[in-house]
N, CA, C and O atoms as a MOPAC input file, in Angstrom:
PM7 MOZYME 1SCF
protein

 N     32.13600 1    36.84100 1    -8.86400 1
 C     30.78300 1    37.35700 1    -8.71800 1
 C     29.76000 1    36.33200 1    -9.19700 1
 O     28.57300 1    36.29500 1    -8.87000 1
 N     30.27300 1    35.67100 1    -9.85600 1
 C     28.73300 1    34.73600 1   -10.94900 1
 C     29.19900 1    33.78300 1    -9.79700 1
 O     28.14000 1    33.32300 1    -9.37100 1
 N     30.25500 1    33.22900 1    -9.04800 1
 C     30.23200 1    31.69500 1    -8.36500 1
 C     29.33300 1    32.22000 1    -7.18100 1
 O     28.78700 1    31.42400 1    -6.41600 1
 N     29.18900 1    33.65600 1    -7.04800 1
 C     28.69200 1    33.73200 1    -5.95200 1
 C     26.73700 1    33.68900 1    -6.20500 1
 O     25.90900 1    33.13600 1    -5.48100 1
 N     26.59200 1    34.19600 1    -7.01800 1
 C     25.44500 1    34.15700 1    -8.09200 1
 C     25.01700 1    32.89200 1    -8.26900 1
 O     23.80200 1    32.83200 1    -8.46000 1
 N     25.66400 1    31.71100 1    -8.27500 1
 C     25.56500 1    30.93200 1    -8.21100 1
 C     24.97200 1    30.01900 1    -7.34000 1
 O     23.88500 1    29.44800 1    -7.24600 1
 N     26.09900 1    30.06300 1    -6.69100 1
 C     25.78800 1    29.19500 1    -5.47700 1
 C     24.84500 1    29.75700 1    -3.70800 1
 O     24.80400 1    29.18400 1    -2.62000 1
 N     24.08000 1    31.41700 1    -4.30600 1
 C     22.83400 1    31.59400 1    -3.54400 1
 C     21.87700 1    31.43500 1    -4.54400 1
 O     20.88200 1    32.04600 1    -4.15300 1
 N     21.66000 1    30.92900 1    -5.63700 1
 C     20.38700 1    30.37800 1    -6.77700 1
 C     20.67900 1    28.95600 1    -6.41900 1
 O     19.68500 1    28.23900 1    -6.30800 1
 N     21.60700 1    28.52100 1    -6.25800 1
 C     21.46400 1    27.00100 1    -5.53300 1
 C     20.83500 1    26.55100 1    -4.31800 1
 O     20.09700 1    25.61400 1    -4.01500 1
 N     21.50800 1    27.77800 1    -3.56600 1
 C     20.85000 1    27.42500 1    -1.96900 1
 C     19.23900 1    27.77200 1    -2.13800 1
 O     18.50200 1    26.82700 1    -1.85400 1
 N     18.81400 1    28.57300 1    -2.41400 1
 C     17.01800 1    29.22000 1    -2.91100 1
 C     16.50200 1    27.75300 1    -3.54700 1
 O     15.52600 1    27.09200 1    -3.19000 1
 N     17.29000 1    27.51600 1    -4.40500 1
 C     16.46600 1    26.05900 1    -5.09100 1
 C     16.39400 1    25.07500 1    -4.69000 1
 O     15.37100 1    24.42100 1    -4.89000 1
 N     17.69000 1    24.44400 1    -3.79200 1
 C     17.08500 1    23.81700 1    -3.13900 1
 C     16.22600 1    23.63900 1    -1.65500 1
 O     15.55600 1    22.66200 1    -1.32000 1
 N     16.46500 1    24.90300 1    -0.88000 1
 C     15.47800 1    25.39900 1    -0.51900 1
 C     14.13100 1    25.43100 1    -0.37200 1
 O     13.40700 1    25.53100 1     0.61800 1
 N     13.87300 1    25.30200 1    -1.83000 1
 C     12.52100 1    25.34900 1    -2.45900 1
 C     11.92700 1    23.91100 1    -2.49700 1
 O     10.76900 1    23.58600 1    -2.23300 1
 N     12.98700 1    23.10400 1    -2.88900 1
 C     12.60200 1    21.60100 1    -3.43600 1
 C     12.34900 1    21.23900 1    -2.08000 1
 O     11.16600 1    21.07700 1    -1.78100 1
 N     13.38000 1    21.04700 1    -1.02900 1
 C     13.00000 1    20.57500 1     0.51100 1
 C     12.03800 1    20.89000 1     0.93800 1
 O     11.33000 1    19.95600 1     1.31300 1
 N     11.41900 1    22.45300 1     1.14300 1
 C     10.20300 1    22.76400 1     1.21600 1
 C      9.17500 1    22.09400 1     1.38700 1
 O      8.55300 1    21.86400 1     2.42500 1
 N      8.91100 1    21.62600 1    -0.14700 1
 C      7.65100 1    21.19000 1    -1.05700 1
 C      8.02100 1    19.67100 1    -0.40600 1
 O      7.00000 1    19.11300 1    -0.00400 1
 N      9.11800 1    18.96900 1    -0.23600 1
 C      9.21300 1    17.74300 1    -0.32200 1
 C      8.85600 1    16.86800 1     1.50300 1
 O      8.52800 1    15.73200 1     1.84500 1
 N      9.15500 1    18.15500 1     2.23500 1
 C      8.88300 1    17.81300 1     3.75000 1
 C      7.38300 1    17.96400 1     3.82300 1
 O      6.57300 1    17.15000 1     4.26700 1
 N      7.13400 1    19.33400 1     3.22900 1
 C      5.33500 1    19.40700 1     4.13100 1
 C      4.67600 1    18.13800 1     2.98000 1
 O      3.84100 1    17.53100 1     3.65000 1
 N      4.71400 1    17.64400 1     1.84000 1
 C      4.33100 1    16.66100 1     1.44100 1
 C      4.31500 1    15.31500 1     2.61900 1
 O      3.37400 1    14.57700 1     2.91300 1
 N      5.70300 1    15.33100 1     3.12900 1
 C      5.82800 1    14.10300 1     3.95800 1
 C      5.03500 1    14.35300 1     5.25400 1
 O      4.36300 1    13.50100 1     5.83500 1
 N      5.19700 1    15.60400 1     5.62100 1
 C      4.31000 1    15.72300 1     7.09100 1
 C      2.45900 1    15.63200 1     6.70100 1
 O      1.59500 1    15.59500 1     7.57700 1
 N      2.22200 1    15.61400 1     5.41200 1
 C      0.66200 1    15.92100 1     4.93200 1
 C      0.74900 1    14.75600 1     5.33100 1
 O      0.46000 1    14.58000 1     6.51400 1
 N      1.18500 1    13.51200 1     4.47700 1
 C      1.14500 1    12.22400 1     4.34800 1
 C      0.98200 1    11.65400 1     5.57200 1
 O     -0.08400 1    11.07600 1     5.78500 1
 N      1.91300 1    11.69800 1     6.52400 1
 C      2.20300 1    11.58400 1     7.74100 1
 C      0.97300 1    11.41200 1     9.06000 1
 O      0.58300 1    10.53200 1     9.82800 1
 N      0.66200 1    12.93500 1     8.72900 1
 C     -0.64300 1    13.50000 1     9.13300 1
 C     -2.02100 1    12.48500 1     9.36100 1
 O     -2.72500 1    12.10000 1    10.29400 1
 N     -1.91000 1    12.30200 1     7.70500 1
 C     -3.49800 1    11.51800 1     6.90600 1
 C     -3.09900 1     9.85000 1     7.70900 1
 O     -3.82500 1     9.05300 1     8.30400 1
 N     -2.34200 1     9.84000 1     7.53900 1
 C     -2.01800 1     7.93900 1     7.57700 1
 C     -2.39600 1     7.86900 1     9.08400 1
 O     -2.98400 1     6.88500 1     9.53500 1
 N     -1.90400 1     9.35900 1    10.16200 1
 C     -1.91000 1     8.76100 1    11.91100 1
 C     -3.82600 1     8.90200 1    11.61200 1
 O     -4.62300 1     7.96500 1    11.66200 1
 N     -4.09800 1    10.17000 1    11.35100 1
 C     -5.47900 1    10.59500 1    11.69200 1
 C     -6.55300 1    10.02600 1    11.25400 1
 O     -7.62100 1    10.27400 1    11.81500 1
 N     -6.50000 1     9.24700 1    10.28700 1
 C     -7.53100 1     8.95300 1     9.48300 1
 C     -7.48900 1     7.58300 1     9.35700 1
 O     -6.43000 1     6.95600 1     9.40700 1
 N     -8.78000 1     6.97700 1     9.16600 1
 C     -8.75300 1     5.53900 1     9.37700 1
 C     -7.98900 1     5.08100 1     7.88400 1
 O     -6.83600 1     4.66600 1     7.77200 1
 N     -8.95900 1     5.28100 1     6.82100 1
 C     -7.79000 1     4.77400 1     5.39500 1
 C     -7.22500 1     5.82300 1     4.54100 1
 O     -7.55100 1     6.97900 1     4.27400 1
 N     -6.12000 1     4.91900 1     4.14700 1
 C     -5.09700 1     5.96400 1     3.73900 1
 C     -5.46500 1     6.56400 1     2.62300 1
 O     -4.65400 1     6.66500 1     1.70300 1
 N     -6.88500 1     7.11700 1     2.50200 1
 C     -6.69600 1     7.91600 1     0.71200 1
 C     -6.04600 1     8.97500 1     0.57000 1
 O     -5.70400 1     9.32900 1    -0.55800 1
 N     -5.77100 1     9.62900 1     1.56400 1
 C     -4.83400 1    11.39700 1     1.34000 1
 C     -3.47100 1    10.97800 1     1.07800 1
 O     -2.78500 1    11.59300 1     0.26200 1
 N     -2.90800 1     9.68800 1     1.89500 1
 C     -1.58700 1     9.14600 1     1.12000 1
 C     -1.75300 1     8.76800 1    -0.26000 1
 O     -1.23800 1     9.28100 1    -1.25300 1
 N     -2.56400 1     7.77600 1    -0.17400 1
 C     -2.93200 1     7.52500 1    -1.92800 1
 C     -2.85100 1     8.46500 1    -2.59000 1
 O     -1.90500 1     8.39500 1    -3.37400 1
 N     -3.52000 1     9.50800 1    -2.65900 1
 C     -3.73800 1    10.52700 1    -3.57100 1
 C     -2.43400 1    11.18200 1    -3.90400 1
 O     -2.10900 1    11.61700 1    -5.00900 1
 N     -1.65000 1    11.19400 1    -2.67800 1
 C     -0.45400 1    12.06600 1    -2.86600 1
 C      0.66400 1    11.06800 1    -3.61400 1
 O      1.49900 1    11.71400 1    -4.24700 1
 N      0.79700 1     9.94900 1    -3.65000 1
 C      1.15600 1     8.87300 1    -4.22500 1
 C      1.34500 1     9.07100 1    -5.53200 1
 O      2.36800 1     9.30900 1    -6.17400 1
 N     -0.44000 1     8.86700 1    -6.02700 1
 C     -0.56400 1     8.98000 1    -7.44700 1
 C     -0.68800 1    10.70900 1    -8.30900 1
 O     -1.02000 1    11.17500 1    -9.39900 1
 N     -0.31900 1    11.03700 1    -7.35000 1
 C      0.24100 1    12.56800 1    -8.24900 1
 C      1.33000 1    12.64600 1    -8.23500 1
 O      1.61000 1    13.41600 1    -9.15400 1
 N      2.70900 1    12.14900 1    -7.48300 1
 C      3.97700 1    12.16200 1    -7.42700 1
 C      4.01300 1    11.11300 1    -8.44100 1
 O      4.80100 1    11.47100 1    -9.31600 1
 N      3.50300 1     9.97100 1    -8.70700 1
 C      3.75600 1     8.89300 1    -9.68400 1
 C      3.54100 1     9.60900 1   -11.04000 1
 O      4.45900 1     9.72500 1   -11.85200 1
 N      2.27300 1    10.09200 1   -11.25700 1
 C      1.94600 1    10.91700 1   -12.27600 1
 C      2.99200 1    12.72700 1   -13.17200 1
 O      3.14600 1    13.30900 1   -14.24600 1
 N      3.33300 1    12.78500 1   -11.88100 1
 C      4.03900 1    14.22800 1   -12.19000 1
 C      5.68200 1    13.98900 1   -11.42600 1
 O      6.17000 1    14.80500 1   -10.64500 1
 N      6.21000 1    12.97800 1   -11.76300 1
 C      7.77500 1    12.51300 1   -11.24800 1
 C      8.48100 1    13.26700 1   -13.00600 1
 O      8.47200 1    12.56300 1   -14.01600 1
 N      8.94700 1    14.53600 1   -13.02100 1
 C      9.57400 1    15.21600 1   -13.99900 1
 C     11.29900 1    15.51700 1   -12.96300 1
 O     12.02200 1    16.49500 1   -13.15500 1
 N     11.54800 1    14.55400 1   -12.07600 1
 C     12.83300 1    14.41300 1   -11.73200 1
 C     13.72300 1    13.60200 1   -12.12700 1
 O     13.61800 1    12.38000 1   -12.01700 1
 N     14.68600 1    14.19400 1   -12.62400 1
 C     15.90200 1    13.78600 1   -13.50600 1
 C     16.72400 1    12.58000 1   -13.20100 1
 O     17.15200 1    11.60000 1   -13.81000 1
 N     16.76500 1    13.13200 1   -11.84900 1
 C     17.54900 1    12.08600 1   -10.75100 1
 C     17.01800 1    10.59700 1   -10.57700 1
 O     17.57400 1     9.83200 1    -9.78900 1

């Protein structure tokens, strides 16, 4: 019962992390085709530089 407990709190989390980590890349993506300079990449840059609390 707990492996199973388990491993759907795994799938949800990472889930969650991919989420957050694609529409980041499609924002980025977005700003860099549409826009003449890249500050919406920048910005997203220096908040991932700033708030990198990944272990890995």
């Amino acid at each position: 019962m707990l492996y199973i407990l388990g491993a759907i709190l795994a799938v949800l989390g990472a889930a969650c992390f991919m989420t957050g980590s694609t529409s980041l890349r499609a924002r980025d993506k977005h700003a860099i085709r549409h826009y003449a300079d890249d500050a919406y990449a920048q910005q997203t840059m220096n908040y991932l530089n700033q708030n990198n609390h990944n272990p890995f």
